[in-house]
Structures are given as C-alpha cells and as structure tokens.
C-alpha positions, -999 to +999 in steps of 0.1 A: +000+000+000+013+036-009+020+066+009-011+083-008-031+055-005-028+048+032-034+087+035-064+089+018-078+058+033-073+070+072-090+101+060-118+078+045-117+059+079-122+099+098-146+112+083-168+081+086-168+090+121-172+123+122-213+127+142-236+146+122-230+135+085-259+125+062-262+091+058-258+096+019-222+113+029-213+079+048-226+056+019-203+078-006-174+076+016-180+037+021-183+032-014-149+053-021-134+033+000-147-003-011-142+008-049-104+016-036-098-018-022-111-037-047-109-022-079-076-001-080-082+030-098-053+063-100-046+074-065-049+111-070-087+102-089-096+091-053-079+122-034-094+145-054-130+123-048-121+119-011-114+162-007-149+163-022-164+148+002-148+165+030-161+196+013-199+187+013-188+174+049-177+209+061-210+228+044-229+204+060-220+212+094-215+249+090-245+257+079-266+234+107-248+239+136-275+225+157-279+193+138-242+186+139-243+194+180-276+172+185-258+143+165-229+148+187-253+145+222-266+119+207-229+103+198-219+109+234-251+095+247-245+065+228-209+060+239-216+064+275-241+034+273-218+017+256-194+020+281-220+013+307-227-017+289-189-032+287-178-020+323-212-047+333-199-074+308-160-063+328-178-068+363-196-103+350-161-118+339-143-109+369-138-138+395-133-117+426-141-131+460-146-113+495-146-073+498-131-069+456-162-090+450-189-072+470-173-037+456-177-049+416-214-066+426-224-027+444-211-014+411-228-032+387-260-021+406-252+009+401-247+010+366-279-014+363-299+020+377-278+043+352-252+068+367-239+101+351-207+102+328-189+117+352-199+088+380-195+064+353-157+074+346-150+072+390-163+034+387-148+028+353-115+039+378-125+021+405-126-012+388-096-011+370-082-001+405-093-038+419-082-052+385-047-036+392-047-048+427-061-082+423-034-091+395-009-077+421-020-100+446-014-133+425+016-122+412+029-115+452+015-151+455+035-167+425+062-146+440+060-162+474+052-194+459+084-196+432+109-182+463+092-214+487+099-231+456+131-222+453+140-228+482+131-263+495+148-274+459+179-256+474+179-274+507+174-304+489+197-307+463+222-296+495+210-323+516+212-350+489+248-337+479+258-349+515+242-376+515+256-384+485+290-377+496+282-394+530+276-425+514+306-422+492+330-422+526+308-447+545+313-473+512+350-466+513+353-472+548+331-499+544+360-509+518+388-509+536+372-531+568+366-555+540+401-557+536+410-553+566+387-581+580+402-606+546+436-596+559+429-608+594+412-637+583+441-647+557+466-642+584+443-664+609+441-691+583+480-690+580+487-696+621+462-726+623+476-743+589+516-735+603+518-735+644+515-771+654+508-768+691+484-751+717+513-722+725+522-711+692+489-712+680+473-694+709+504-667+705+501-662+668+459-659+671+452-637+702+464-607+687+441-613+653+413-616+678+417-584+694+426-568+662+389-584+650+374-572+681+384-536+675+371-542+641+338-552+646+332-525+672+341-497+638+317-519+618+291-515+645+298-478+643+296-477+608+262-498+605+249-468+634+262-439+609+246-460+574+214-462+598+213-422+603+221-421+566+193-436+555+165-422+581+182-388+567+177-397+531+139-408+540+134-378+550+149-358+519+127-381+500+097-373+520+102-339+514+105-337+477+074-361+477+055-329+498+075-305+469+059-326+444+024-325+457+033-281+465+041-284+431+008-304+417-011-285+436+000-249+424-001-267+385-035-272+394-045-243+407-028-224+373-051-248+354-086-238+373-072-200+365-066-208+329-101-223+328-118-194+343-102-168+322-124-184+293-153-192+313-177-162+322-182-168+364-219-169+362-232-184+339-203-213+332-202-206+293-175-189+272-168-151+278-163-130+252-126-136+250-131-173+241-157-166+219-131-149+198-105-171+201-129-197+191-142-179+159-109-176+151-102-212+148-132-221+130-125-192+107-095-208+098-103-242+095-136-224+073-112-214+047-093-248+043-127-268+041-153-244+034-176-262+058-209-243+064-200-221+098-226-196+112-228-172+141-258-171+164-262-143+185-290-140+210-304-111+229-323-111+260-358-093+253-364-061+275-337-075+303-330-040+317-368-040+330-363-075+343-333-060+363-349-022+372-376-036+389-368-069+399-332-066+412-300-081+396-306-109+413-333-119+393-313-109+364-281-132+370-305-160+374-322-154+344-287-154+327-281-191+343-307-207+335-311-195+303-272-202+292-280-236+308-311-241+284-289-229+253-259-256+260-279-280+264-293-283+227-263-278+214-237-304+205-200-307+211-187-290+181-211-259+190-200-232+210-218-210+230-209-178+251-219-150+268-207-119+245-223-092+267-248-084+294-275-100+278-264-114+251-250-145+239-232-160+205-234-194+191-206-205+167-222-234+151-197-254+125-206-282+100-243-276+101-266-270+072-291-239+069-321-260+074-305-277+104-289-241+121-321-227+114-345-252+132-318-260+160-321-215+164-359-221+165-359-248+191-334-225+216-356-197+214-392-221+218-375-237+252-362-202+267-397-188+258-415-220+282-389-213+311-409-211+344-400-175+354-411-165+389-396-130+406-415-119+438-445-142+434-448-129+399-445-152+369-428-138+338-422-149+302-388-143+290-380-137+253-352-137+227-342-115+196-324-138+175-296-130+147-277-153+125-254-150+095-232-173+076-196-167+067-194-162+031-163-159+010-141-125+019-154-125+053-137-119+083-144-127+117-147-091+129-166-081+100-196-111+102-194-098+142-205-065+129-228-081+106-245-101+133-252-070+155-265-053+126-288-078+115-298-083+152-305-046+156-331-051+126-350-078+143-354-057+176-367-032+158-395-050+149-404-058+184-395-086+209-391-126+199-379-117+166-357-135+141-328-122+116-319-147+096-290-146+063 
C-alpha cells in the first residue's frame, strides 16, 4: 500500500466518524473506500473524490450547527451506554471473592440504575483499581510461591549432595574393613595351617582376635552412621514427595485460572474472549474446508426492565438458567458464550441452513417455556435472535458486525424476533 493510498484511506476511515453527516455522505465515503480496495483506480482520482467529500462534509456542518451538536449528544449518549454496557460485561467476567467481590457486585447495581458520565468514569476507575490490585496480589503469591519453591529445591539438592558424599565415605570405609577383616582372616588361616601346638597357635591368634574385636566394634559404628544415613535420606525423600504435591497442587490451581479466564463466572459458558479465540479457529479451518460455519447471537428481550424492577438478582439468574437451556441443545462441536450483558453468540460449524435454522428455533421455543417466577410474579422471558453465515471475503470481525446489525433489525420489529442470512 502507498503513501497516498494509506493517506487517503485513514481520512476515509475519519470522516466516517465524524457525528452529524448525512447518511448519503457515509454511503459515498463507504463506497470510495470499497471501490479503492477492490478495484484499483489512480490514486490522485480518489484524493481528489475523497477532498470532495470532505467539502460537502464541512458545508454540512456549518450551515446546521445545531444538527451537527444534537448528532454529537446523541454520539456521546451512545458512547456512554456503551461503556455502561462493557464495564457490566467487565464486572460479569471478573472472579473476585470477598470485599473486591462485593465492591464490583455494588457497582454493577449501580450502573444497572444508570449513573452520570462523570460517576460512570470514577467506577470505570475504580474497577480497574481492583483489576490492578487483584493481579498484584497473585503475582505477590507466585512470587511467594516460586521463592518457597526455590527454596526447599535448594535445601534439597544440598542435603542430597551430603548424602551423597556421605555414602561415598561410608562405602569406602566400608572398603577398607573389608580388607582389613580378609587380611585378618588370611593371616588367621595362616597360624592354624603353620603352628602345630596349643602355645604357638594361641600366641600367633590372640592378637588377630583383638585386632577383630576392634574391628567389629568400627563396623558397629559404621552400621549406626549408614542407619542415620538412610533415616536422613527418607526424609529428603519425603520432602521432595511434599514439593511434588506443592508443586501439583500450584499446577492445578494455574489450570482452574486458565479455565476461568475463558469461562464467564456466572453463567459457566465462554466469555467473550473465548468466543473470539474460538471464531478464530473455525475461521480458519472455514477457509481450508469451506464447511458451512454460522454465528448465532441472542439477545435477552427487555432485560433491563427484568433488572430495574426486579433486582440483579433476578437478572443473574435469568442469565443461568437461560445459558444452561442454550448448551444444552447444542452439540460438542457448537460453542456457545456470553458476548455481553444480555447477550449470547453461538458459533455453530458443520451444520446446514435447514438444520442451524431449526436447532435456532428450538433454543428460542424452550427459553420462551422457562418457568420465570420473581417476587411471586410469573414472567415470560424472550429472545431477539440474529444469524449470519460466513461467506467468501469475510472476516471474523466483520460477520461480528454483521451479526449486530442484522440483530438490531430484528429488535426493531419488536421482541421474539428472528434475523436470519
């Protein structure tokens, strides 16, 4: 990609989100764009095309001031639920237990109510705060953990070095009383095959005795000091078993992390993160096979009421039972998870239309026949549905944005409704 090119396509990019443009100015500038990608045309055609457009842009907005300021309320309105919306999904995916956990739960009920941008940016603070502290906190344990680590393998690889060296001496002592004692035993054999009477013999044989004596009393010492030896080395042993188990433990305990970084805490599915890292995967095996592969994403009809007057509570357990109902139709190879408050994406691989679509239309019958009961009051809860298959030049983040497009159509036509391409 040129210089020019890359210029005029981050002013494309800009402009597109500058608040307050006609929609005919974005579909011009979208076009320009597309037409630039895919069919190459002079460079200095499109600037001069592209400065156009920024000059229709610029008469626009001088000459309705108000519009351009209402579209930007209305921009800044939007953002500020939006940001609403992701510091909630933030809150849901955050494990936090004790005091941590009861600060993001008050929170979230706060932003369930609605707070004021400047309210909204202290708690936005306030949880990355806890973030900042809680990742602090397990890396001070790993810390801890790596140094206690570190230092029992010290002590025993010290210990074992003596014992090692220990043993070494005890077998070469051991070594030379086995000479010794074949020495004295030779020399023994000698006096009783040579001296022919009771004199001599006694003569030549009481000093081996005593010589044996003194030896047997070194090789009672030396059975004493092999005895402490190997009650020492037991107990080197039994402590790199209780390293071993430190060890499995802590391997473990990384393992349960690792799962709940891709598992959303209340409801047990995928977070958002997964989700991605899933599409990824089947986007990629998508383009070696070209297996059918849609996305599914489902939204939770009117669930800010359910929360408003019915409590969070009543919420979160909406949002279990109702990611419980979803996983259970699907299969193996489908993947569900919860992409944000109330919403949740199915990646659904291998499956023909017919058989997407029907499998869709089942998930939203059995949510729609849950029992729903909130303060004595029974409710019927309700999905929007959205679905689009990957088609050739797609990307995951663009069939994302598809999705959300296409699910946005459906709610617009009221509650319990279906997009489906």
């Amino acid at each position: 990609m040129t210089n020019l090119e890359r210029h005029i396509r981050h002013g494309g990019e800009t402009l597109l989100r500058i608040p307050g443009l006609p929609s005919k100015v974005k579909r011009d500038l979208r076009d320009l764009l597309n037409v630039s990608s895919i069919h190459p045309s002079p460079k200095s055609e499109q600037a001069v095309k592209l400065l156009g457009l920024y000059e229709r842009s610029v008469k626009i907005i001088a000459t309705n001031p108000q519009r351009a300021n209402a579209m930007s309320h209305t921009a800044e309105q939007a953002l500020h639920k939006k940001l609403s919306d992701e510091l909630q999904t933030l809150i849901t995916e955050l494990d936090f237990e004790g005091e941590s956990g009861e600060v993001l739960m008050d929170i979230r009920a706060k932003l369930l109510v609605g707070v004021t941008p400047d309210t909204l940016l202290e708690l936005t603070l306030e949880v990355l705060r806890l973030v900042v502290e809680g990742t602090t906190y397990e890396r001070k344990k790993s810390e801890q953990f790596l140094e206690q680590i570190n230092s029992s393998l010290t002590m025993h690889l010290k210990s074992t070095k003596q014992s090692i060296q220990q043993s070494q001496s005890y077998l070469s002592h051991r070594q030379e009383m086995n000479l010794e004692f074949n020495t004295l035993m030779a020399q023994s054999h000698k006096i009783l095959k040579e001296e022919q009477d009771y004199a001599s013999l006694k003569s030549g044989l009481t000093p081996l005795l005593t010589q044996l004596t003194a030896l047997s009393e070194r090789l009672t010492h030396a059975e004493q000091r092999e005895k402490a030896l190997i009650e020492r080395m037991a107990y080197t042993r039994n402590q790199a078993e209780s390293l071993y188990e430190s060890t499995q433990d802590y391997r473990c305990r990384l393992e349960d992390q690792a799962q709940r970084v891709q598992q959303d805490p209340l409801t047990k599915v995928y977070n958002r993160a997964a989700f991605h890292n899933r599409l990824e995967l089947e986007y990629h095996r998508w383009i070696k096979s070209q297996h059918p592969l849609r996305v599914v994403l489902l939204d939770i009809d009117n669930f800010k009421s359910l929360n408003k007057n019915f409590g969070y509570s009543a919420g979160d357990k909406a949002l279990k039972i109702i990611a419980k109902t979803i996983q259970k139709e699907l299969s193996e190879t489908d993947t569900v998870a919860r992409f944000g408050g109330e919403e949740f994406m199915i990646i659904m691989p291998d499956r023909a239309e017919q058989e997407s679509y029907l499998l869709m239309q089942t998930i939203l019958r059995q949510v729609e026949r849950l029992p729903f009961k909130f303060k004595d009051k029974h409710l019927t809860i309700t999905l929007s549905a959205a679905s689009v298959a990957f088609q050739e030049g797609d990307t995951p983040e663009e069939l994302v944005e598809q999705v959300y497009h296409a699910l946005q159509t459906a709610k617009k036509a009221g509650s319990n409704q279906v997009s489906w391409q």
